[in-house]
VOKE-883781 format. One record per atom (N, C-alpha, C): residue in one letter; atom name; x, y, z. Coordinates in steps of 0.02 Angstrom, whole numbers, m for minus. Atoms other than C-alpha are relative to their C-alpha. Last residue first. Example, Ala and Ser with C-alpha at 12.3 -4.5 7.8 and 13.67 -1.06 7.14 Angstrom:
["S", "N", [m42, m59, m3]]
["S", "CA", [684, m53, 357]]
["S", "C", [m39, 55, 37]]
["A", "N", [45, m59, 0]]
["A", "CA", [615, m225, 390]]
["A", "C", [45, 60, 0]]
# end
This chain:
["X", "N", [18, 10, m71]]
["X", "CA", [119, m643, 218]]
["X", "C", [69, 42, 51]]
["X", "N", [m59, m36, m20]]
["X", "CA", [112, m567, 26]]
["X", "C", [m23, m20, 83]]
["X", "N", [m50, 45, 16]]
["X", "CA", [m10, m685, m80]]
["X", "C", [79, 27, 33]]
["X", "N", [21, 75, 7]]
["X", "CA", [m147, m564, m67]]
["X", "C", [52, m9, m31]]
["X", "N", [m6, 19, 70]]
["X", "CA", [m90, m398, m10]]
["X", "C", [m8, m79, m15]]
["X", "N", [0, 80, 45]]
["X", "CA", [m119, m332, 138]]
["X", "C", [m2, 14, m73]]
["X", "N", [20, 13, 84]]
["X", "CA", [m57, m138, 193]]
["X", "C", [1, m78, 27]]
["X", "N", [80, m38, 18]]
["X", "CA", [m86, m53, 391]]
["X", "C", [0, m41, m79]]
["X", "N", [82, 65, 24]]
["X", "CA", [29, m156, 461]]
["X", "C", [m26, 1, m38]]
["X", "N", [53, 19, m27]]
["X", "CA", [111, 11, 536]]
["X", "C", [m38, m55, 2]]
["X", "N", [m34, 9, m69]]
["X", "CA", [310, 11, 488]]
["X", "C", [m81, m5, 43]]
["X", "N", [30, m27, m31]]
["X", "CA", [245, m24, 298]]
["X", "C", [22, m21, 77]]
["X", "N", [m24, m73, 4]]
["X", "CA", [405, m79, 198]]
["X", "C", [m69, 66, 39]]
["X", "N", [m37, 13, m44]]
["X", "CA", [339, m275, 198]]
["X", "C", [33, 93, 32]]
["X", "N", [24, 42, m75]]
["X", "CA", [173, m231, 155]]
["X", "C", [66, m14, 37]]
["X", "N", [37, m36, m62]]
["X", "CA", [229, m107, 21]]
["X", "C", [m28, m32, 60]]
["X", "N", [m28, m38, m42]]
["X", "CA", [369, m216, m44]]
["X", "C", [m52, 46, 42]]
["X", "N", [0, m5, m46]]
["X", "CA", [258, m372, m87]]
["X", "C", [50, 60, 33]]
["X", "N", [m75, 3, 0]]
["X", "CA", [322, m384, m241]]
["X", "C", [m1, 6, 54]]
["X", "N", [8, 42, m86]]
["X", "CA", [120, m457, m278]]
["X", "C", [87, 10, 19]]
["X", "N", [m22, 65, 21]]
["X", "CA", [134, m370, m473]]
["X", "C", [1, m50, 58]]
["X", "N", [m16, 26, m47]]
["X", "CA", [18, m241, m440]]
["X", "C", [23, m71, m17]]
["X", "N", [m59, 25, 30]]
["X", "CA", [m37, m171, m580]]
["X", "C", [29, m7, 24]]
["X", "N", [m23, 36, 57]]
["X", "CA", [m217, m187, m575]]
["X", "C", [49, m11, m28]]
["X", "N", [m3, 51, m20]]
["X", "CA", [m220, m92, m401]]
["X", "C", [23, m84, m64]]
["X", "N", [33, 47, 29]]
["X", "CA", [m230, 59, m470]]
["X", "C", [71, m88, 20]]
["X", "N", [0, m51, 45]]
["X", "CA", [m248, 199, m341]]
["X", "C", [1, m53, m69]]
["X", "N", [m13, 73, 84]]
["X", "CA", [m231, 55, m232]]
["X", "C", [m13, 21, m17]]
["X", "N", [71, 36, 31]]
["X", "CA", [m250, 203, m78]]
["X", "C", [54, m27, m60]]
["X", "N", [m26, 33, 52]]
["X", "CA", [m130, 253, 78]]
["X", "C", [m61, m9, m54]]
["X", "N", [9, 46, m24]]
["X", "CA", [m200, 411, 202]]
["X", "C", [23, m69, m82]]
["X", "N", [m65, 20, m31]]
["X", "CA", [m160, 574, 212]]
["X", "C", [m19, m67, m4]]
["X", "N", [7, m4, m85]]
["X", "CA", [m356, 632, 216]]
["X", "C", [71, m44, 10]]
["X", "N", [12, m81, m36]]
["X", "CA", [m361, 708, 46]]
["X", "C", [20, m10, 77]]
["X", "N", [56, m43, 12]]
["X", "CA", [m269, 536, m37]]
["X", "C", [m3, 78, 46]]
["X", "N", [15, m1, m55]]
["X", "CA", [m96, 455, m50]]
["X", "C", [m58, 66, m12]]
["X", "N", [16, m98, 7]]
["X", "CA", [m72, 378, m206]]
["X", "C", [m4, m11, 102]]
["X", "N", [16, m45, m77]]
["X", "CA", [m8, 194, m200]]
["X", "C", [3, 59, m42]]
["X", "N", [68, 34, m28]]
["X", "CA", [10, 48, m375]]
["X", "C", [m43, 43, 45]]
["X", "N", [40, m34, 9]]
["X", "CA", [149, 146, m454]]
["X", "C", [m55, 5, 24]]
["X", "N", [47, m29, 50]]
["X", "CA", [232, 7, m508]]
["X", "C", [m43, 40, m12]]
["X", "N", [m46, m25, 85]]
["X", "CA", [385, m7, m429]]
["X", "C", [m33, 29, m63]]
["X", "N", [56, 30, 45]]
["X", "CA", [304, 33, m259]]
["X", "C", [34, m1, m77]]
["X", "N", [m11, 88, 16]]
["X", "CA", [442, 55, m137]]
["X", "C", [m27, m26, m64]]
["X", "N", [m76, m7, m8]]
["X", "CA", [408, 260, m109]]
["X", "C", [31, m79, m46]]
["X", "N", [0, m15, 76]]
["X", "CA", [219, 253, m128]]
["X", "C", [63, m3, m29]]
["X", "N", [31, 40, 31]]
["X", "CA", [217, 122, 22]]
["X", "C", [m2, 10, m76]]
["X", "N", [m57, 64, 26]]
["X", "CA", [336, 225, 107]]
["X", "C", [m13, m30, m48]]
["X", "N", [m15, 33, 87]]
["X", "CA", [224, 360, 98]]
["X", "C", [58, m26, m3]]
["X", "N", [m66, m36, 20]]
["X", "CA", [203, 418, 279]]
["X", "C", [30, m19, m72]]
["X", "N", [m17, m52, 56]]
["X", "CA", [22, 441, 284]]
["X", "C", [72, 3, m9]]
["X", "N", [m16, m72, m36]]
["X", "CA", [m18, 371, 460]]
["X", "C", [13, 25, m44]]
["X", "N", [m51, m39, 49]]
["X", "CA", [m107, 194, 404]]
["X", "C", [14, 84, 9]]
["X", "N", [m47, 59, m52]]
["X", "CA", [m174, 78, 580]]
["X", "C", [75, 68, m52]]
["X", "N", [m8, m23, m62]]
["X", "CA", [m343, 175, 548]]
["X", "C", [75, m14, 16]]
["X", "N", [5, m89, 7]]
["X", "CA", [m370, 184, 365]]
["X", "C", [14, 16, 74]]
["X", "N", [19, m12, m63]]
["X", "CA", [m312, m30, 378]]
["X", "C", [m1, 73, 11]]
["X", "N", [m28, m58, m33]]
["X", "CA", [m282, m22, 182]]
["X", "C", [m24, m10, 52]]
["X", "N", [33, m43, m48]]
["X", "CA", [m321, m172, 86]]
["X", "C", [33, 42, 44]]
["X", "N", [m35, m69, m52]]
["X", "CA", [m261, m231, m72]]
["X", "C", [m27, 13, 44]]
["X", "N", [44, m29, m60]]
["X", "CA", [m365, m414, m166]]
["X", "C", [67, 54, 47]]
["X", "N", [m50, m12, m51]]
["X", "CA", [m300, m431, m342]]
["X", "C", [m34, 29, 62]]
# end
């Protein structure tokens, strides 16, 4: 599963952990999103659509 975080574009507001059904988002030391585990990421695409910055991809989520 390919996740990426834009660390510049992402402001810490945990939507991403908010939406996530599975748990997939932490938010680290520096406020910022992480695929904490990424392996269970079903592609529901809510954190990419439910980020107001950009800042999340997700392969197979446009």
């Amino acid at each position: 599963m390919d996740i990426a975080v834009n660390r510049d574009k992402c402001d810490g507001c945990g939507e991403c952990v908010s939406v996530c059904p599975n748990d997939v988002w932490e938010l680290d030391d520096e406020n910022k999103a992480v695929p904490v585990r990424a392996e269970d990421c079903e592609q529901c695409c809510s954190c990419v659509e439910s980020c107001p910055n950009e800042a999340i991809t997700v392969e197979g989520c446009e």
